[in-house]
C-alpha positions in Angstrom: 12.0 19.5 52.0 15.0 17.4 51.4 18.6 19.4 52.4 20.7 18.9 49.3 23.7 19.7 51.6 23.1 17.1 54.4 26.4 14.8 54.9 25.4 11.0 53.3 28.3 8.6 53.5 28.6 6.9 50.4 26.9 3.3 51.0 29.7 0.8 49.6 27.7 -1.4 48.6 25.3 0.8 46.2 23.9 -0.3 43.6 24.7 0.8 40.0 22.9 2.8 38.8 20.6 1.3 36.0 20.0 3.5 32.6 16.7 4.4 31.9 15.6 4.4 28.2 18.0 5.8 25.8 16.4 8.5 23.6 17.3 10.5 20.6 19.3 13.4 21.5 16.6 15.4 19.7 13.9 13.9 22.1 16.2 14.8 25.2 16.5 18.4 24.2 12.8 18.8 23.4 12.5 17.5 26.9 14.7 20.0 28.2 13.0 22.5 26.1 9.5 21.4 27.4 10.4 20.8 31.4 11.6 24.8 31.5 8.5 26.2 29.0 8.7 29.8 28.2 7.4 31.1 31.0 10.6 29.3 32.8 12.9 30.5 29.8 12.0 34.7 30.4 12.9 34.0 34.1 15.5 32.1 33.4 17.4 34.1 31.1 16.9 38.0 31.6 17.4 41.1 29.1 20.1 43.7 30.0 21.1 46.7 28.4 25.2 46.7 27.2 26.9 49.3 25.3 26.3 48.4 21.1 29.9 48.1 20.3 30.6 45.5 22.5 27.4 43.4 21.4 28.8 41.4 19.0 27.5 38.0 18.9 24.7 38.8 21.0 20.7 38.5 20.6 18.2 41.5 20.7 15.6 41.1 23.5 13.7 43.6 21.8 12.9 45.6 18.5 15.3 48.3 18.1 14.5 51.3 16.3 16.3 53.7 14.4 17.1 57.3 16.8 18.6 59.3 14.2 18.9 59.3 9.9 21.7 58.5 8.5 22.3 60.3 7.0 21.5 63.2 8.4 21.7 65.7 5.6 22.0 65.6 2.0 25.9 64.6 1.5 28.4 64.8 -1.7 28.3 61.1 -2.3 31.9 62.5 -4.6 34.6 64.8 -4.4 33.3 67.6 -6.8 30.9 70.6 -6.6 27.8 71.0 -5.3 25.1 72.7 -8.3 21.9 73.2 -8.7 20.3 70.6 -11.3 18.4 73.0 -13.4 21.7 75.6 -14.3 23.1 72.7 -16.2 20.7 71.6 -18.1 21.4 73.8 -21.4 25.4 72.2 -21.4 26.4 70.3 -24.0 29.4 68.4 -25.6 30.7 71.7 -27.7 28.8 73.7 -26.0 30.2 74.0 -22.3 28.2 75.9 -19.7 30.0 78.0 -17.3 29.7 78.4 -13.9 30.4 81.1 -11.2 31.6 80.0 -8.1 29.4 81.0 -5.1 26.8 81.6 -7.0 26.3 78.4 -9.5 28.6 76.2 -7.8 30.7 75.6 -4.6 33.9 72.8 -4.3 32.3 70.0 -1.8 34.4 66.6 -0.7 32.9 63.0 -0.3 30.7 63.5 3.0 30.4 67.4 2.7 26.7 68.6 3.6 25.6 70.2 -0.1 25.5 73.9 0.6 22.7 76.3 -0.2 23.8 79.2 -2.6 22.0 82.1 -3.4 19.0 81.0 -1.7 18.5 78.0 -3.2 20.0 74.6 -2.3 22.0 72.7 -4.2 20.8 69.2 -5.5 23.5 67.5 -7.3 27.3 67.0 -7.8 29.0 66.7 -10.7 32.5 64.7 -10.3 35.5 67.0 -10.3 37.2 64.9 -13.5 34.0 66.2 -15.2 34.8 70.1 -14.9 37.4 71.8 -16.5 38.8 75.2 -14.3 38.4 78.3 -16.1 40.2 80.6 -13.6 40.0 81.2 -10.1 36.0 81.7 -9.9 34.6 79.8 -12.6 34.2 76.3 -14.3 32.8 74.9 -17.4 31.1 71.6 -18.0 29.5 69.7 -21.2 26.6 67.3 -19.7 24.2 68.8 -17.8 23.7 66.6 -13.9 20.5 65.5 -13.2 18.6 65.5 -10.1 20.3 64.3 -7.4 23.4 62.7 -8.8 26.0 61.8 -6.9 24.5 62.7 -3.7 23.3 60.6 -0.7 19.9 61.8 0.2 18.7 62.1 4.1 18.1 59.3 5.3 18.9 57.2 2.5 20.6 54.4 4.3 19.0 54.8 8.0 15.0 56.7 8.2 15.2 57.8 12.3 12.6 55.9 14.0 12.0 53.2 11.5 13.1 49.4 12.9 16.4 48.8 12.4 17.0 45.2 13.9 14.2 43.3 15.3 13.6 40.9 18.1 15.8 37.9 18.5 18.7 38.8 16.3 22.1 37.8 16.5 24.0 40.6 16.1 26.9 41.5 13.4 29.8 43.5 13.0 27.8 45.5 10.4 24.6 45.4 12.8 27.1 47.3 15.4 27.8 49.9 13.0 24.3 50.4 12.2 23.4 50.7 15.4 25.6 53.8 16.1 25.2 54.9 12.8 21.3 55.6 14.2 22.7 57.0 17.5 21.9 53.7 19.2 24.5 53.6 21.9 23.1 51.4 24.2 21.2 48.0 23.0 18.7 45.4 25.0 20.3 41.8 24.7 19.2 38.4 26.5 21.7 37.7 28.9 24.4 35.1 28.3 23.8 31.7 29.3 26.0 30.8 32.3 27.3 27.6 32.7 30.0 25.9 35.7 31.6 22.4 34.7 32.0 20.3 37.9 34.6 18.0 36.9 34.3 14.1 39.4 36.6 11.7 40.6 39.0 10.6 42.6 41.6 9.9 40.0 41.1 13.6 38.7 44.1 15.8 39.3 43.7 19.4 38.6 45.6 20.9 36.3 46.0 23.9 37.6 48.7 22.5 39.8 50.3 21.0 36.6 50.9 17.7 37.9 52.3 14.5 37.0 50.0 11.8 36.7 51.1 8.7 38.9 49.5 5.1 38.2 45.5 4.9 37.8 45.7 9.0 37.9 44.5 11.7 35.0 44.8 15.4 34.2 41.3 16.9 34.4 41.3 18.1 30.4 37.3 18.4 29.8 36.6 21.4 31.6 38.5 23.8 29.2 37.3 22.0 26.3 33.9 22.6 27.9 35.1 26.3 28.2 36.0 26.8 24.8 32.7 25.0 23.4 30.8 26.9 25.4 32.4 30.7 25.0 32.3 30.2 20.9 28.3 29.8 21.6 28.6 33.0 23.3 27.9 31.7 26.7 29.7 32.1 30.0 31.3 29.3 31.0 33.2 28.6 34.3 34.5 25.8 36.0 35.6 24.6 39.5 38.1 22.0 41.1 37.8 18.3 40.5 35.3 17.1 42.9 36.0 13.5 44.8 33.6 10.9 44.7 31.6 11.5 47.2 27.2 12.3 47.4 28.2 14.9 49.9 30.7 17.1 48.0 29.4 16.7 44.8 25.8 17.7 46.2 28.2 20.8 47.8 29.4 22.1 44.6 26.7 21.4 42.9 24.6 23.8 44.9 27.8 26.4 44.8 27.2 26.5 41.7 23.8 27.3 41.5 24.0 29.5 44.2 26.8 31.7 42.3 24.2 32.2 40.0 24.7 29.4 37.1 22.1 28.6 34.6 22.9 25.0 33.8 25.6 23.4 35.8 27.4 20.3 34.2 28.7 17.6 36.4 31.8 16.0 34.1 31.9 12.4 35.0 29.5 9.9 37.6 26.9 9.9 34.5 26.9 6.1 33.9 26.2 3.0 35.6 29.0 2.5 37.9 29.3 2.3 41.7 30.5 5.5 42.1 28.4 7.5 39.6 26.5 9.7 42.0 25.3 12.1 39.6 21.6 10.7 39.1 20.6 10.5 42.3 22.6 14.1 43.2 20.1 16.1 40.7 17.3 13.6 42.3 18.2 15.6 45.3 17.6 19.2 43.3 14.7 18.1 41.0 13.7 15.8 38.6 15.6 13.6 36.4 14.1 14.2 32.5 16.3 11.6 30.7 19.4 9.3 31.7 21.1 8.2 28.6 20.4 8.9 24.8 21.1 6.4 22.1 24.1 7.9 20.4 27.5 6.2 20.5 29.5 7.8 22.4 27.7 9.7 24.3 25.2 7.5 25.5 25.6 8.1 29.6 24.1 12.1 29.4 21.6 13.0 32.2 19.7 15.8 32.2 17.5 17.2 35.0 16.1 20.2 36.1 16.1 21.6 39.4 12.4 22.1 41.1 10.6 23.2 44.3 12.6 21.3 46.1 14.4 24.5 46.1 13.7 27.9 47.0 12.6 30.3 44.7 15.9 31.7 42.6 17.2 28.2 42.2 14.3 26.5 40.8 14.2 26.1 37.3 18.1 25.8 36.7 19.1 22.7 34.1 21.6 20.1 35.3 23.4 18.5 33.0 25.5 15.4 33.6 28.2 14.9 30.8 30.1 11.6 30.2 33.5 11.2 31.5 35.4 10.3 28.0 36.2 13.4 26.5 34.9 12.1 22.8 31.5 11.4 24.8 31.7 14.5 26.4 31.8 16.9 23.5 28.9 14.9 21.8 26.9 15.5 24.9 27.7 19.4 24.8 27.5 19.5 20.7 24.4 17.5 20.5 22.3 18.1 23.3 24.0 21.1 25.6 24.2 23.6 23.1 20.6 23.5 21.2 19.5 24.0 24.4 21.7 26.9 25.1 20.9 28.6 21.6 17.1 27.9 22.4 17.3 30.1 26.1 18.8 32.9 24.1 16.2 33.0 20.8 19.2 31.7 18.2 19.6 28.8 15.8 22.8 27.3 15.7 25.2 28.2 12.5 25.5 24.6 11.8 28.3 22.7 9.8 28.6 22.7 6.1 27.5 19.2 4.5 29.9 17.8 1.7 29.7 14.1 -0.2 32.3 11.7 0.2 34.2 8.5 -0.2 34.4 6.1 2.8 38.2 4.9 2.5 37.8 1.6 4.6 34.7 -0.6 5.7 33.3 0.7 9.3 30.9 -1.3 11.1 28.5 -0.4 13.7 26.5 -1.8 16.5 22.7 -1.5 15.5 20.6 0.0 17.7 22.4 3.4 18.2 23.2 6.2 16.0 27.6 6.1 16.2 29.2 9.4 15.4 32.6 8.7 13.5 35.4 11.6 13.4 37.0 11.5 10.3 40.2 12.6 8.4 38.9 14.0 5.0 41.0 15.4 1.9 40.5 15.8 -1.6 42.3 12.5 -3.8 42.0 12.8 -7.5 38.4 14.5 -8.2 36.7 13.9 -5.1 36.8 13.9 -1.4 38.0 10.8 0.7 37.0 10.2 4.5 39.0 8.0 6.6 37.9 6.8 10.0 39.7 7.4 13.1 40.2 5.9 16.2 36.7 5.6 17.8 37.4 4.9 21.3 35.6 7.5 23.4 38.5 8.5 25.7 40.7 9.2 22.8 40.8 12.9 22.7 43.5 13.1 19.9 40.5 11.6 17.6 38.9 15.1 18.3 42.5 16.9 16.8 42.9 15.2 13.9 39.2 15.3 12.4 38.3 17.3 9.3 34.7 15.9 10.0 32.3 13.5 11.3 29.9 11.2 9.5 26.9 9.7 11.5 25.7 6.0 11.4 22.1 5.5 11.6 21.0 3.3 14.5 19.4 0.6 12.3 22.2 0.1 10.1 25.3 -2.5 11.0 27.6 0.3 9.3 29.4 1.5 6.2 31.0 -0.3 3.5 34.4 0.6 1.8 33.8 3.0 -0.9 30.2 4.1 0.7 29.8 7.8 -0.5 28.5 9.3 3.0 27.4 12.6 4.0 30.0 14.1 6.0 29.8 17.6 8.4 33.0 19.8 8.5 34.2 20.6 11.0 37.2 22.7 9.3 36.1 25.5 6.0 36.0 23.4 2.7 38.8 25.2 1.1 41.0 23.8 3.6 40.8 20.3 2.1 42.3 20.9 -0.8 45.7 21.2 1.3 45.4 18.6 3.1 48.0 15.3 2.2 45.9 11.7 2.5 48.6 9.2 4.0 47.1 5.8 4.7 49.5 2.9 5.2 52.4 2.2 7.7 53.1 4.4 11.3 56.4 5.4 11.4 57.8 8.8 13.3 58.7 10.8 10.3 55.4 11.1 9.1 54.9 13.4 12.6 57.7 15.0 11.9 56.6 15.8 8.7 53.1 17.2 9.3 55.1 19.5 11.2 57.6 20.4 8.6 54.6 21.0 6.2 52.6 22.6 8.8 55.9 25.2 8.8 55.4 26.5 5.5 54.4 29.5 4.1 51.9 27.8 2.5 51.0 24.8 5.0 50.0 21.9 3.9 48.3 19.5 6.9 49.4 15.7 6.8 46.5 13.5 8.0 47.0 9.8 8.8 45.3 6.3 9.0 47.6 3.7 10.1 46.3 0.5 8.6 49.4 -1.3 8.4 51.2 -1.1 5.0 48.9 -4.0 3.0 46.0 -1.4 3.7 48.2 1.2 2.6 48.4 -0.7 -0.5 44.2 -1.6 -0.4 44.2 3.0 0.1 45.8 2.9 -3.3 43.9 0.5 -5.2 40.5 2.0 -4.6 41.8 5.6 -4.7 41.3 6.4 -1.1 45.0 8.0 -0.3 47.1 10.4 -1.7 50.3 8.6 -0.8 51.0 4.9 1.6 54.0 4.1 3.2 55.2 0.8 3.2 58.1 -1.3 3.8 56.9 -4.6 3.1 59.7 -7.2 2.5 60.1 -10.2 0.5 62.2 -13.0 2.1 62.3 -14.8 -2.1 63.6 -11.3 -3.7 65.3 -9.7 -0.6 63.4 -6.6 -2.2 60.9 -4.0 -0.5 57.8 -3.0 -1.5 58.1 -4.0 -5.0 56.9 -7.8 -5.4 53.7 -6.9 -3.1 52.7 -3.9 -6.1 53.2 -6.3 -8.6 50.9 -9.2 -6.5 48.3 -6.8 -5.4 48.0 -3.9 -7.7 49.3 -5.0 -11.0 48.9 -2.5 -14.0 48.3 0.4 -11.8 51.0 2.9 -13.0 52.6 3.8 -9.2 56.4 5.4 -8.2 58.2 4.0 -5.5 59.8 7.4 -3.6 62.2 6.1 -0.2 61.4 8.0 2.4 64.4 6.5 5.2 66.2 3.2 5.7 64.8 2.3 9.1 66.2 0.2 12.4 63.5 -2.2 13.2 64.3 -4.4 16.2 63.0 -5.8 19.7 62.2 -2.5 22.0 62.9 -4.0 25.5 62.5 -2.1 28.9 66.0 0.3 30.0 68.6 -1.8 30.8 66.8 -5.1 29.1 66.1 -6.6 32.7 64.9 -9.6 31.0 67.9 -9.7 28.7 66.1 -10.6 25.5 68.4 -10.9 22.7 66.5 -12.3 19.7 63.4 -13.9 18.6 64.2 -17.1 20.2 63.7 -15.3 23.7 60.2 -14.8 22.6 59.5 -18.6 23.7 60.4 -17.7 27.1 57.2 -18.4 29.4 58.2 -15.4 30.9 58.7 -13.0 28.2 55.7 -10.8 27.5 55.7 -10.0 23.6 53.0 -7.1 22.0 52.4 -7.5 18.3 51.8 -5.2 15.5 48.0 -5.6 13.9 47.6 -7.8 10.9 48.7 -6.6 7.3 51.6 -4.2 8.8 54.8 -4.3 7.7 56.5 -5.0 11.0 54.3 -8.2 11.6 55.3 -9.4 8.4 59.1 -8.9 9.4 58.3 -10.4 12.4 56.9 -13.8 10.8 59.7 -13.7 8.3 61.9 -13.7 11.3 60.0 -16.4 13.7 59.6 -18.3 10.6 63.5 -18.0 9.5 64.2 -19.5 13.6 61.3 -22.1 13.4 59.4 -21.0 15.9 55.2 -21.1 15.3 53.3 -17.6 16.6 51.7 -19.9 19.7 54.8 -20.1 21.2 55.1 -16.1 21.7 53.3 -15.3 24.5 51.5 -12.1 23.5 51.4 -12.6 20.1 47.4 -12.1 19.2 47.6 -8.8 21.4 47.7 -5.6 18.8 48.8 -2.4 18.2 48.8 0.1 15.3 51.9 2.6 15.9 55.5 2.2 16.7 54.9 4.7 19.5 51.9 2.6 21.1 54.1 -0.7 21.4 57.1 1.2 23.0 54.4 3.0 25.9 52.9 -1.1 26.3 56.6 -1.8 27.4 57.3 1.3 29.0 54.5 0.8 31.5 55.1 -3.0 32.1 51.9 -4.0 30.0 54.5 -6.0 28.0 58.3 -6.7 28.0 59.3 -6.0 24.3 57.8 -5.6 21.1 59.2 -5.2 17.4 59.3 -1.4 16.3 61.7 0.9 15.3 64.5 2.7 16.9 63.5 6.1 16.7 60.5 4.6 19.4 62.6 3.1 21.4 64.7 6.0 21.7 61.8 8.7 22.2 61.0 7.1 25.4 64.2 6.3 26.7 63.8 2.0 26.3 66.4 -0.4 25.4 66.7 -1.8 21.8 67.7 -4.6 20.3 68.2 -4.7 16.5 66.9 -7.0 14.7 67.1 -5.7 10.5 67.7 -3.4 8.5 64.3 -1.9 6.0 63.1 0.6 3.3 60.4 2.6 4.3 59.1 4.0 1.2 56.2 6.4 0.1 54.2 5.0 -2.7 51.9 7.1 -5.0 50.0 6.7 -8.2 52.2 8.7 -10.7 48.9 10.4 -11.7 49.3 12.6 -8.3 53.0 13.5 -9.4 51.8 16.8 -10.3 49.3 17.4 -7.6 51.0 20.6 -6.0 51.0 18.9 -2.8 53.0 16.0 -3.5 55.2 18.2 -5.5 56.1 20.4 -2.2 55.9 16.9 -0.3 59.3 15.7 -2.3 60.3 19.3 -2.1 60.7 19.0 2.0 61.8 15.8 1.9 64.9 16.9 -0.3 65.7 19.4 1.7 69.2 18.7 4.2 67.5 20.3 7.0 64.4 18.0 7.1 67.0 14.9 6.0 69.1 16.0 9.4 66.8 15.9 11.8 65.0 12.5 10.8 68.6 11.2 11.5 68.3 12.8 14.9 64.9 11.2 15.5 67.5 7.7 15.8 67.6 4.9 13.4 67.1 6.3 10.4 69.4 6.4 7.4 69.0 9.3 4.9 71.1 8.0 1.7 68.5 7.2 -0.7 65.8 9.9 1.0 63.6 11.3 -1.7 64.8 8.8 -4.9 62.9 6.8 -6.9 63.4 3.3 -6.5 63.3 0.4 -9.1 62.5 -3.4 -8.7 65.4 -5.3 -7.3 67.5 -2.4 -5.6 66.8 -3.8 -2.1 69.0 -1.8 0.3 71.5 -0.8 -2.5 73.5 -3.6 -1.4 
């Protein structure tokens, strides 16, 4: 029997590791599902008994019957007194019966056991604003009760020893209080899952030790969203140190973890086809391998194997899981394939995510071949729901953040076309999207501080972006996909902003031109301007490493306008074709070397401590159809934006001008020169 522990020195010249067949997720689940069986899942996962108030969330191993009535006794179901039926049936409107107390009648509150009087026991309650107090010891009333009114008979709600919950039931907050409503104190419950993440890799610093990340280094993130995931499925999750890359310690913590007593253990990272993925052949060295790779982008590098006899006894039968490094990947590994297993071991579907129709704002192709999950930023626009794309790069986390939803591309299609309506899954409530702002246009640093202003509200409003450049902001208006663009688009023939695109490219929509800031744009050079750029013309410089802004954004234009003004051609700027999509991005590309200046605004620059040189003046404005003027959430939009607080601390942000913040601009005005 193979020693999972024995030292291996890594071989350095191993071979990647080659994927098997890709498979649905479905298929890998089912395979999960089929390599543990259910003889497998009852020794797996055991029932223990817990106290029933603290069983929320879990699932009954067993049928649970009721211990006592509820209720117990015949109770005043209303404050009133207690009588007996048949001495009120001769009372009438005119014709009042009276009643002596203690003998006919006795005063009883909501919850009071009816009382036997005179031998016989009382049947009924008539409601105190019904009876009219003759004296001390008697009462009349005018309608006679019937039977039983107004009282809760034994065992009404609860019959003792009748089932109250059955087998395999996820348990309430109003399953708890039936449970000790019947005197059931103690409840059987399948044991929760337990799960340890072994985060890989040498690069892996743990954050624990709240470090600062030096060159080719990373925070290890995925094991608390791993956590999280895992705890809201009611499973126990834990997780250990980053782990180096090496056969032997992985193969080490890997059997920690199963000796501590894990169900599934979940190796973050080694899962694809590198040199130093060790995680396939690690669970060779536990068990069998049941599938290397589904076809899901991203997510495609999960592995799932299940630990065998090449165990002893208690350890055998335990899942491994190995989870993609990128954290995107990751959580469509745990969402799509970790946790129907997990619900499965404990008898419980999953709650899924409510399904709405929407509008795709922008076209999204797709590699064929492979179902691609798409996060989206989703918001209601006019009648109807728009969906925006994100980022869909697999190690960009903050595409996770900023989702309202994900839509899913069928592996035989190429993708989606603009204006597709797609099914979409939620992964916020529904009636959170009607207070969400759709911005898609031009980046600029305001707009975060904004979706923090609005998020500040008594009533918060959440500001989602897609920064497509400021011509797609202007594309997002004409097919109704945004709420709002910003632009700051500017026409060398006019010396005006914004205004002679709208009339090229949306004529005879009705829009209003709001200014949101007149901006500093300029080159953002690294502190102290080593290179000592000072204009355009030092972009010919062999030397000079320039990174652009993507097609169709306002900078690039300004940009052109400028290289165009000097009469120099975009092959001579070295760096030109390479493309970013946020101020912010172009000043980190500078900040770490990648490149030695870029155009963006000041307020970048600043942020991150970089020189700046300045190249123009602009009008960044917000442009809306005047339809949405009344939309509440544009209204409380201008509202913010009005306000001197908000005004003061864009001008703190750097570069930014605040005297024509929140007016309504005309054709012509320029920079109100």
């Amino acid at each position: 029997m193979p020693d999972p522990n024995a030292d291996q020195k890594p071989d350095q010249n191993i071979d990647r590791n080659v994927y098997l067949s890709t498979i649905p997720p479905q298929e890998a689940v089912a395979r999960a599902r089929d390599a543990i069986g259910e003889a497998g899942r009852l020794k797996l996962i055991r029932e223990e008994l817990i106290p029933a108030h603290e069983a929320l969330g879990r699932v009954t191993s067993g049928p649970i019957f009721a211990r006592c009535s509820s209720p117990t006794f015949h109770a005043a179901a209303m404050d009133g007194i207690a009588v007996s039926s048949t001495a009120t049936f001769a009372a009438r409107e005119g014709s009042p019966a009276t009643l002596r107390l203690g003998q006919d009648y006795a005063p009883v509150n909501t919850g009071h056991s009816l009382p036997t009087l005179m031998g016989v026991g009382m049947d009924a309650v008539i409601m105190i604003e019904h009876v009219e107090q003759v004296d001390d010891t008697s009462v009349r009333i005018e309608a006679p009760a019937f039977p039983w009114q107004h009282v809760r008979r034994i065992g009404e709600d609860i019959v003792a020893t009748e089932l109250l919950l059955p087998q395999n039931h996820t348990l309430s907050a109003y399953d708890l209080g039936a449970l000790l409503a019947a005197g059931i104190f103690e409840v059987p419950v399948w044991e929760r899952v337990r799960l340890t993440f072994i985060p890989t890799g040498d690069e892996v610093l743990n954050f624990l030790d709240q470090p600062t990340p030096g060159p080719g280094q990373v925070i290890e993130s995925n094991s608390q969203v791993f956590r999280a995931i895992a705890s809201s499925w009611g499973a126990h999750a834990s997780w250990t140190a980053p782990v180096p890359d090496r056969p032997e310690a992985l193969r080490a913590a890997v059997t920690q973890a199963l000796q501590s007593g894990a169900h599934i253990v979940v190796v973050g990272a080694g899962s694809s086809a590198g040199s130093k993925d060790y995680t396939r052949s690690t669970f060779e060295a536990f068990g069998d391998v049941l599938c290397h790779g589904i076809s899901v982008m991203p997510g495609k590098p999960t592995l799932l194997g299940l630990t065998t006899s090449k165990l002893a006894g208690e350890l055998r039968g335990r899942l491994l899981v190995g989870a993609p490094g990128y954290p995107v990947s990751a959580v469509v590994c745990l969402e799509d394939v970790l946790e129907p297993i997990v619900r499965w071991l404990v008898r419980q579907e999953s709650p899924g995510r409510q399904k709405i129709r929407a509008r795709l704002a922008r076209k999204t192709p797709s590699r064929p071949g492979m179902e691609e999950i798409v996060r989206l930023a989703v918001g209601k626009v006019g009648a109807g729901f728009v969906a925006s794309p994100l980022a869909r790069g697999a190690g960009l986390i903050t595409s996770l953040t900023r989702a309202q939803a994900v839509t899913r591309i069928p592996a035989q299609s190429e993708g989606l076309e603009q204006d597709a309506e797609i099914e979409v899954e939620l992964l916020v409530p529904l009636a959170g999207l009607d207070k969400v702002l759709v911005h898609i246009g031009s980046h600029d640093n305001i707009l975060d501080l904004l979706a923090n202003e609005l998020m500040g509200l008594p009533r918060p409003l959440r500001l989602v972006s897609s920064h497509v450049g400021s011509m797609g902001g202007l594309t997002a208006l004409k097919n109704g996909s945004a709420l709002f663009a910003g632009c700051h688009l500017f026409d060398p023939a006019t010396r005006d902003f914004n205004f002679p695109f709208l009339q090229k490219h949306l004529p005879g929509l009705d829009l209003v031109v709001l200014n949101l800031a007149i901006r500093h744009q300029g080159l953002i050079v690294a502190a102290g301007n080593p290179k000592n750029i000072q204009g355009v013309a030092d972009l010919t410089r062999p030397e000079v490493n320039f990174i652009n802004r993507q097609r169709g954004a306002g900078t690039r234009i300004l940009l052109d306008h400028h290289l165009n003004v000097a009469g120099i051609g975009p092959d001579q700027v070295r760096g030109y074709d390479r493309e970013e999509f946020t101020h912010m991005a172009v000043a980190v590309n500078v900040l770490t070397g990648a490149a030695d200046c870029g155009l963006g605004i000041f307020a970048a620059a600043k942020a991150l401590n970089l020189g700046f040189v300045p190249l123009a003046h602009e009008r960044y404005d917000l442009v809306l159809p005047v339809a949405y003027l009344d939309d509440p959430r544009i209204q409380t939009l201008r509202a913010v934006i009005a306000t001197p607080q908000f005004q003061g601390r864009m001008r703190a942000l750097g570069g930014y001008e605040t005297t024509f913040t929140g007016r309504v601009m005309e054709p012509g005005f320029g920079l109100g020169e």
